[in-house]
Structures are given as structure tokens and as C-alpha cells.
N, C-alpha and C positions, 0 to 999 in steps of 0.2 A: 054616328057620333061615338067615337072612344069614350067609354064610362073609368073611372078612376077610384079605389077605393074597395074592397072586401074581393078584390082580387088580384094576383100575383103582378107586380110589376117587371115582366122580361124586359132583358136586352131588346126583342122585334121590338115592344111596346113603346120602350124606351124611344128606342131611334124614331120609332114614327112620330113621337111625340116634339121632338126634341130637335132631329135633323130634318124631317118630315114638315115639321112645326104644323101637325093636324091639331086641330080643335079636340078638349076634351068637356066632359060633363064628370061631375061628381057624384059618385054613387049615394042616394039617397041612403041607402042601409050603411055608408061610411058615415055619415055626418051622425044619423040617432047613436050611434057609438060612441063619435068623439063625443057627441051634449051629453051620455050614459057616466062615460069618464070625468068628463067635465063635474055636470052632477055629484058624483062621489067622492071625487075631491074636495069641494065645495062643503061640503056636509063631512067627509074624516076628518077634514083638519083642523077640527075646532077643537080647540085646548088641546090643541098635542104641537109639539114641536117637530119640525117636518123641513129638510134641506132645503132651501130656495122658497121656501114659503113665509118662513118666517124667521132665519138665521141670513147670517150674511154667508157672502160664497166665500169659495175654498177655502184659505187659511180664518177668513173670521169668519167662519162658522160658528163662533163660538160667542157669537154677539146675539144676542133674540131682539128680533124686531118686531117696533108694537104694529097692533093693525091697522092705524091708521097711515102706518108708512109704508105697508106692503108694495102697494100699487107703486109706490115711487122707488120703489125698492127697483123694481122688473123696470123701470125706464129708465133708473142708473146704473141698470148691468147694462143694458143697452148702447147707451151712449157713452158710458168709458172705454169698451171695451170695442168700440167702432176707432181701432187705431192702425188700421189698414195701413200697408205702406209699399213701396213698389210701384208694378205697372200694373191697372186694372184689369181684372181678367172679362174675357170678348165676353158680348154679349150671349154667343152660344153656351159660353161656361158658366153663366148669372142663369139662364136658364134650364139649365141642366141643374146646378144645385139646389135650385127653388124646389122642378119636381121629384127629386129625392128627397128634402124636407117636409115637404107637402104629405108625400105620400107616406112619411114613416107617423107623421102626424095623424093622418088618417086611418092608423091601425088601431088609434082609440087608446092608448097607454100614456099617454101625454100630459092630460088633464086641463087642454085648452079648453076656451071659449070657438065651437064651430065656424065662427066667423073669420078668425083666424084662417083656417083651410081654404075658405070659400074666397076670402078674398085674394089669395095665393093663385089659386086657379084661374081667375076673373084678371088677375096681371100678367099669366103666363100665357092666358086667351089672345090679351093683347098688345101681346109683345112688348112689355116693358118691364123690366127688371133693376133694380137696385143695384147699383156700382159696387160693386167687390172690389178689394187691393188682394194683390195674392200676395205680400206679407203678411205672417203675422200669428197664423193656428201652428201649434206644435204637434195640434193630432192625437192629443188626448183627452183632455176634460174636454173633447168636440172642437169642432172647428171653431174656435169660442170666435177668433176677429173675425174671419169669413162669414159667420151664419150672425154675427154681431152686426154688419153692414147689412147684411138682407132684412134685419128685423128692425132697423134704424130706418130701411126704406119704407117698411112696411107701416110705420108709426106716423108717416109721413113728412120726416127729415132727411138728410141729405141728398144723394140725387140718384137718376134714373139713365139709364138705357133706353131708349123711347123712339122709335123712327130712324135707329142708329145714328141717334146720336144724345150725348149726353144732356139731360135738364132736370133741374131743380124737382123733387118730388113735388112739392106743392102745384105747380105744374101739371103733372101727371095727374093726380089726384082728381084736379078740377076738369082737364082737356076730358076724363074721362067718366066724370061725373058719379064717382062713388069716396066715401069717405076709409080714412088711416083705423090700421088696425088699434080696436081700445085695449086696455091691457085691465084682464080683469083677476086672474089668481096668478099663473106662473106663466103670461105665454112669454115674457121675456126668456128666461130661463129655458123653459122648452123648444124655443127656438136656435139658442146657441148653444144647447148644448146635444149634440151630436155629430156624427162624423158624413153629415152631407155633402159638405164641401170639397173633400178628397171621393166621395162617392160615386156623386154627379162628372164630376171632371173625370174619376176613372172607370165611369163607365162611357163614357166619347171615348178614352181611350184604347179600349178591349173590342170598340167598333172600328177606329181606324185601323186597330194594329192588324186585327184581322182582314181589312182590307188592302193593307200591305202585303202578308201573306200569299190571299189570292192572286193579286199583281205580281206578286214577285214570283211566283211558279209559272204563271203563264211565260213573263219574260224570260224566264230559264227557260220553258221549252222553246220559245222563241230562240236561243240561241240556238240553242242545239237543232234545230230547223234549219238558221242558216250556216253551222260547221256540217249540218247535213249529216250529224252524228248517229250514231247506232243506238236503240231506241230500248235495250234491253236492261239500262240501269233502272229503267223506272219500268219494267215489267212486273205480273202480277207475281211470276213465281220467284223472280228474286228478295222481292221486299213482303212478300208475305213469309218468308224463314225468317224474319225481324220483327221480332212481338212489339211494335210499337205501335199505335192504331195514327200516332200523327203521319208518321213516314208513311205507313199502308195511304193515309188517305190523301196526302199530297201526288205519291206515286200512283195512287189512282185518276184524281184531276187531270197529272198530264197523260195517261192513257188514253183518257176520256175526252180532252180537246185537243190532242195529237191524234186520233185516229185517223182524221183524214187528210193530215198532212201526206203531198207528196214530194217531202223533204229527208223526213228520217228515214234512217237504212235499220235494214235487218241484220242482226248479225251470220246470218245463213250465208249474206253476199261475201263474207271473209273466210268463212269456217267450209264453202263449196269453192273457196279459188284454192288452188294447189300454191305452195310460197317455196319457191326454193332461193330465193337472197338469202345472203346474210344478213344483209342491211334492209330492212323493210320501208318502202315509203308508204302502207297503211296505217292510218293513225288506230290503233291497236284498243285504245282507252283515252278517255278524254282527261282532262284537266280536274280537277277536284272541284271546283267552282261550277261547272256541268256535270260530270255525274254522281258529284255525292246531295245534289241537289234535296229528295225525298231525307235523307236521312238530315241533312243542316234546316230545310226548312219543315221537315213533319219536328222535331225537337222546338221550334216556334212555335206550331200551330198547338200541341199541347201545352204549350207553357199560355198560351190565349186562352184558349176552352178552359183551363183550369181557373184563372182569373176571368172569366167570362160567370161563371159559376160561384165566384167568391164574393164577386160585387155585387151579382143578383141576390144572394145572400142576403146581404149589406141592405139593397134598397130596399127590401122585404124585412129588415128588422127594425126593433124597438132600441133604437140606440141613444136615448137620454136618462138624466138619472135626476130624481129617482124615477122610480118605474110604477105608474098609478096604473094598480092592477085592481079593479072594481070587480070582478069575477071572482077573487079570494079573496077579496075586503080585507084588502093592505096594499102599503106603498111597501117599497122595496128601494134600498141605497144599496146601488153598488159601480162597477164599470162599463157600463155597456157601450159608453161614451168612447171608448178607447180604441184606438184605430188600426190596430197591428192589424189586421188581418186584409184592409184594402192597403194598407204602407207596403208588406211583404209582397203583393204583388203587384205592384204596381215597378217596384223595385224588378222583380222577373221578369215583368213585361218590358219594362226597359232594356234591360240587359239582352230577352232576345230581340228584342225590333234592329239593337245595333248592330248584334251578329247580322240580322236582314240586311240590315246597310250593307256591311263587311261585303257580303256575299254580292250585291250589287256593285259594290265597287271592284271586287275581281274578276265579276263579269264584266266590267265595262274598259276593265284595263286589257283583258284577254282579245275584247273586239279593237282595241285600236292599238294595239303590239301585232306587226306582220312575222315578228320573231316568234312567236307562241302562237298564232290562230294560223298562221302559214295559208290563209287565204284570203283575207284582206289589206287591201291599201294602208298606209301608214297613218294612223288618226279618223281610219275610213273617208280618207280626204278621196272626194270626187273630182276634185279640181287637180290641181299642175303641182305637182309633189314638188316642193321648195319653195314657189311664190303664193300657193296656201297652202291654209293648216286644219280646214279640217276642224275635226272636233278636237286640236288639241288644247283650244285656253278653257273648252267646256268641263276639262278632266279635271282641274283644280280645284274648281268650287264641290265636286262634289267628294275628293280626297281633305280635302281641309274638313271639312262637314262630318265625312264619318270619324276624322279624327276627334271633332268635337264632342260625338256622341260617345266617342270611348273614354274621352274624359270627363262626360256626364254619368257615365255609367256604375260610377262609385253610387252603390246602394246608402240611401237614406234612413231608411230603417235602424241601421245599428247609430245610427248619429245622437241619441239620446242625449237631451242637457236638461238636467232638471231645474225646475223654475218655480214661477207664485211660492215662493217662501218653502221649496220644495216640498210643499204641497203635492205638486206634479213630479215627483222623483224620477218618474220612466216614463218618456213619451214616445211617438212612433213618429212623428213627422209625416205625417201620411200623405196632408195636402203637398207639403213640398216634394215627396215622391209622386206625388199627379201631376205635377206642372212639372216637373223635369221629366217623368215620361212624358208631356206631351209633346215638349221641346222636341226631345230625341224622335216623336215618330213625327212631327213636321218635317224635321229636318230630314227627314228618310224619303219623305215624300218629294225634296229638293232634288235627291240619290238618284230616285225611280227618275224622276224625269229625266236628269241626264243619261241615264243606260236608256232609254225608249227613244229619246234622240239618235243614240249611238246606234240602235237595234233598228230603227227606220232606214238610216244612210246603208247599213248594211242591208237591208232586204234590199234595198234600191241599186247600191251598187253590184250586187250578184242576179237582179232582178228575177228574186226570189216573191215578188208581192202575188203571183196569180198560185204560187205552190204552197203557202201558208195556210195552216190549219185553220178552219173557218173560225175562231175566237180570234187567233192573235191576226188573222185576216183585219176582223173587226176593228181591234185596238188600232193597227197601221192607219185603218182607215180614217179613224174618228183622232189619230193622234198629227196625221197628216194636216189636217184642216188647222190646226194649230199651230204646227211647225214642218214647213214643209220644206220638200227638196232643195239642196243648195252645192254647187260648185264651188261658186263665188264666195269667199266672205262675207259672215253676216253678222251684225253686233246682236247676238242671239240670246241675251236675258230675259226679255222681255218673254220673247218666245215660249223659252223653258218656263218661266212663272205662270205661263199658262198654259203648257204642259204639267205644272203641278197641282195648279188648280183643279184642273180637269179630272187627273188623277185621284185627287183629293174627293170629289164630290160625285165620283161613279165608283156606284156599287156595282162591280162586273158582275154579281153573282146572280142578278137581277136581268141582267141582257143574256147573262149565259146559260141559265135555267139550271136544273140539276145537276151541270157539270161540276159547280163550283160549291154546292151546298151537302 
């Protein structure tokens, strides 16, 4: 059993938790923390004034609230500020934010009531989560609507997630036989204010983007397998003069699950033939879309690793305010709430998943142009060139798509509008830079499917399947069952939606062992 609490929350942990959906337990030595902090707030704030304790938020902070309306204080930030609007974000994203809340709550700076934590976990146990809108957080003073719905769920008002499909908390509550969180000093406040919301969701995204990545290298060697290309762009000695460690390690992957292709050529087969044309019919150099492969997609894969590292950050930090630090016996007012640092990237990440696309999309324009790849069929149609067509209505949706990502690819970040009585003068928009990268790497995964369509019909029509390097062997294999060979005409949506699903929910790195890792 996963224990959760007084240690580092990684991406692996993350994923297993999250897409895994393993079972966790709560670290005993987490909970006597949070009741430590708890405790000490409990006992400093007496006769002293203290943000969220006993002032009103943002602009009226300048109101002091008696004690006996404290309590009612933290269930009217709660429920005003539960004004969600939009489409609800999936259940995987309700649960994804909960254990970045949880666990930032769990590092004991909060100054919740433990129960709080405990019943957080005991929801995400069993699978049921509180309805999020993804309008609404600007990404600074915290996801305040986002993590305002999850503590509106948690109180045991509005609704759930539960068995996929939506029902009334109360509901939940009783189907599972434990009671709503009570609100005893600030867990209103400590629950909406930090930057969970954009955390949770971008860290699923630094796990997909990177499995785009993976995908998307393989399928470039896959091209280059069946143009049966010269195998020396992504050799050790060329990309190791390129101080870059992504390109190095991209061009190492396909080293490493190209070796035993018996597809790529050596350049020794051009450089030991004597050429006296003038006009040469060997293709000399490939396309930019094949061999600048390592250098377009190793600039990806560190623009991931570096956001892979920003967000762990993130779910490892104390990011609400104030900061009940019981250790130097004081609270602390300041920003911790504020989200620039998962907004900027999430913003990078976006911007490279789309170039990803790009690159997909001129690979796949490259396999079904017999003008440019001078070895395949027109749309790699297997059927009767003029009475079908091939993968030609398949090119569209995935040309409109990458055009959509390059018009989502305007970064969020610099969008700043200040608000709450500009209060919040400078905010990051952080959640909305999560959900529009998430957008963009769905939609990427729309991309892959159709190039893996395209890249099928071509291993088929060159019958290239038994000379295929034993990974992209593998993907042919497990991608055929899905979508298999056709001559004929097929109304092929369906098809592809579950070629993307598939895509979506394999982690190649895992079948492919240290190739990919």
C-alpha cells in the first residue's frame, strides 16, 4: 500500500496514484503534523489579528470578525466563491486536484483540522470526487473557484463524481457511510487558497506530453524504416557535437529501438557506390520532418523534463497564505498562492506538444504525397487509385487540429487582468494555461492516431511488417487490432478514436523497457 504524507510526492507516485488509481494510506507521522500545526494555530491566534482568521478576505480585510462568526466566515468563503462556470472538468482531473491539495495540506503548514486530510483520501480511495467547473480561478490568490467546488464537496454540498457519474453529495456521503468535513479554524481558506487546481491538471499534463514524445519518436523512426532511410541523422557521433541532452536522448531511443531494424540503410551503402550522373536518383538526405527529428523533438522533451520538475516542485510546496509555521512560532502573510511558475509552464508545454503535432502533421503529409516520399501510393491508397481514396478524408481532421493548437498556442501567462477590487493586480492564469494545454495535447493525440493509421497502410503496402524494428513491430501489432487493413473504403472515425484512445492510455515506456526511459 502507497503511504502518502512526510514524503516527496513524484510524478511515478503521482501517475500511480492518479492514472494507476492505486489505493493510498496516510502517513501516520503526516497527520501528528497537520494536529501540531493545527494545535498552534489554535493557541497563536488568540487576540491577535491574523488574515483569514478573523478579517474578511482580500479587499475587506480590513473588517475584524468576532469569534463567534469565524466558523461561518470559512463556509461563506466556501459557498460564494463556488461559481464555477463552463464544462466540468473529468473526473481524472477532480482527482488529480484533490491529491495535490491533500498532499500540500499534509506538509503541516496549513493549520487544518486532520480530518480534513483524512477524509480527502478516504474520497479519493473511493473514487469520488466533487464537481469542478473549469471557469473561474485567475491563478493567483489560488485556484480560489476550482479548489472552492472541492471544499463545497467536501462540506457535503453540491455534487460528486461517483461511479462516473454525477450525484448529489449528500448521496455520497451516506452511500459511503462517513460524514462532511466540519470547519473548525481556517479549513475553508486553506483549502482555496492555493494553486492545486492548475497543479493537479498540469501534472497529467507533463505525463501525457511526455508520452507524446515517446510516441512521436518511435513514429518517426517508423518512417524512416519504411522511406528505408539512412540511419546516420540520429547516430551517436553526430548528435553527441550538439550539447543538448534532449536531442542526445531522443537520438539515442531511436538508436536503441532501430537497432534491429532491417530497414535502415547505412550511409557506407552511398559513400562505397562510385556516382558518376549528374543527376542522381539517390535520395542523398531526407526531408526535414525525418531527419531533423532528434533536434525538433529532443527541444520537446527538455521543454517536458523541465516542467516535469516545476510541478513536482509545486506539489511539494506550501502554497497557501498565510503560512502557519509552528516550528518558528509565527504565521507568515505573503504569496505563495500565486501560480506563475506552473502557468509559465504549462504555457511551454503547450507550445511544444504543438510543434509535436506540427511534426506529425508533416510526417503524415510526407507518407501520403507520392511527389515528396517517391515511394508511395497517392494517400497510401491500397485500393484502385481514382475510385478510392485512401487515407485522403483521414488528412483533414488531423490538418484542421493542428491548426487549432497553433491557435491555442497563444501563451496565457502574459494575459494578466486584474480583479477583486484590484486586489489581485497581477495574476498568472495558471489553471487556464492547464486546460488549454490539456486541450492541445488531446488534440495531439487525435494527430498521432492519424499518422499511425498512415504509417500502418504504409508498412502494409511496402510489406514492410516482418522488417520492422521489434517496438514499432509491437505498436503495428497492437495498433492493427484497432484499425486494420483496408483497400476498400471505410468510414474510419470510429476506428481512429480508438486508435487514440489506445494511444492515450499506453505508456510505451513500460512494454519497451529501458529503451524509452
Amino acid at each position: 500500500m502507497i503511504s502518502i504524507g512526510g514524503r516527496k510526492l513524484d510524478i511515478q507516485l503521482f501517475e500511480q496514484i492518479i492514472i494507476g488509481q492505486q489505493e493510498f494510506t496516510v502517513s501516520p507521522a503526516a497527520i501528528k503534523e497537520v494536529s501540531r500545526s493545527y494545535q498552534f494555530l489554535t493557541t497563536f491566534s488568540k487576540d491577535k489579528l491574523i488574515y483569514g482568521i478573523n478579517t474578511g478576505f482580500g479587499p475587506m480585510v480590513q473588517y475584524r470578525i468576532d469569534d463567534a462568526d469565524r466558523r461561518q466566515l470559512q463556509y461563506n468563503l466556501v459557498r460564494s466563491h463556488s461559481s464555477g462556470m463552463g464544462q466540468l472538468l473529468s473526473p481524472l482531473h477532480s482527482r488529480a486536484l484533490m491529491l495535490a491539495r491533500m498532499h500540500t495540506l499534509l506538509l503541516g503548514y496549513s493549520g487544518i483540522h486532520a480530518d480534513a486530510a483524512i477524509l480527502m483520501a478516504t474520497l479519493i480511495n473511493n473514487r469520488a470526487y466533487p464537481c469542478v467547473y473549469a471557469h473561474g480561478g485567475v491563478g493567483a490568490s489560488g485556484d480560489l473557484v476550482q479548489l472552492a467546488h472541492l471544499a463545497l464537496g467536501l462540506i457535503g454540498e453540491g455534487d460528486f463524481w461517483y461511479n462516473g457519474k454525477i450525484v448529489p453529495a449528500v448521496q455520497v456521503f451516506k452511500k459511503l457511510g462517513i460524514e462532511p468535513m466540519q470547519i473548525h479554524i481556517r479549513e475553508g481558506l486553506a483549502i482555496l487558497n492555493g494553486t492545486s487546481a492548475m497543479t493537479g491538471i498540469g501534472a497529467l499534463n507533463v505525463i501525457m506530453a511526455r508520452r507524446l514524445v515517446q510516441l512521436s519518436t518511435l513514429f518517426s523512426l517508423m518512417v524512416n524504416e519504411v522511406m528505408e532511410a539512412f540511419d546516420d541523422h540520429f547516430s551517436e557521433e553526430l548528435n553527441a557535437v550538439k550539447k543538448h541532452r534532449g536531442q542526445q536522448q531522443v537520438a539515442a531511443w531511436m538508436r536503441s529501438n532501430g537497432k534491429k531494424s532491417k530497414l535502415l540503410c547505412k550511409r557506407d551503402a552511398l559513400y562505397n557506390k562510385k556516382i558518376t550522373d549528374q543527376v542522381v536518383d539517390e535520395r542523398v538526405q531526407e526531408s526535414y520532418s525525418i531527419r531533423c527529428v532528434p533536434q525538433i523533438l529532443g527541444a520537446i522533451l527538455d521543454t517536458v523534463t523541465n516542467a516535469i520538475t516545476v510541478v513536482e516542485d509545486e506539489l511539494n510546496s506550501v502554497n497557501d497564505n498565510p503560512v502557519i509555521d509552528r516550528k518558528n512560532g509565527n504565521i507568515f502573510h505573503g504569496g505563495n498562492f500565486h501560480g506563475d511558475y506552473v502557468a509559465l509552464e504549462m504555457d511551454k508545454v503547450k507550445i511544444a506538444v504543438t510543434k509535436l503535432s506540427m511534426l506529425a502533421e508533416r510526417q503524415l503529409n510526407f507518407l501520403l504525397n507520392p511527389a515528396i516520399n517517391q515511394k508511395l501510393p497517392a494517400f497510401v491508397n491500397a485500393g484502385k487509385l481514382g475510385l478510392n481514396f485512401g487515407m485522403q478524408g483521414m488528412q483533414y481532421p488531423a490538418t484542421s487540429t493542428v491548426a487549432e493548437n497553433q491557435a491555442l498556442s497563444t501563451p496565457m501567462y502574459i494575459h494578466s487582468i486584474p480583479n477583486n477590487n484590484d486586489n489581485q493586480d497581477i495574476v498568472s492564469m495558471g489553471t487556464n494555461a492547464a486546460m488549454m494545454c490539456d486541450r492541445v495535447i488531446d488534440n495531439t493525440f487525435e494527430v498521432l492516431a492519424v499518422e499511425l493509421a498512415a504509417l500502418m497502410q504504409a508498412v502494409d503496402v511496402t510489406n514492410a511488417a516482418g522488417k520492422l524494428s521489434p517496438a514499432n513491430k509491437w505498436i503495428y501489432q497492437q495498433g492493427r487490432k484497432l484499425f486494420p487493413y483496408f483497400e476498400e473504403d471505410i468510414t474510419p472515425s470510429k476506428k481512429l478514436q480508438a486508435l487514440k484512445q489506445w494511444l492515450m492510455g499506453t505508456d510505451v515506456a513500460t512494454h519497451l523497457g529501458k529503451e524509452l526511459n
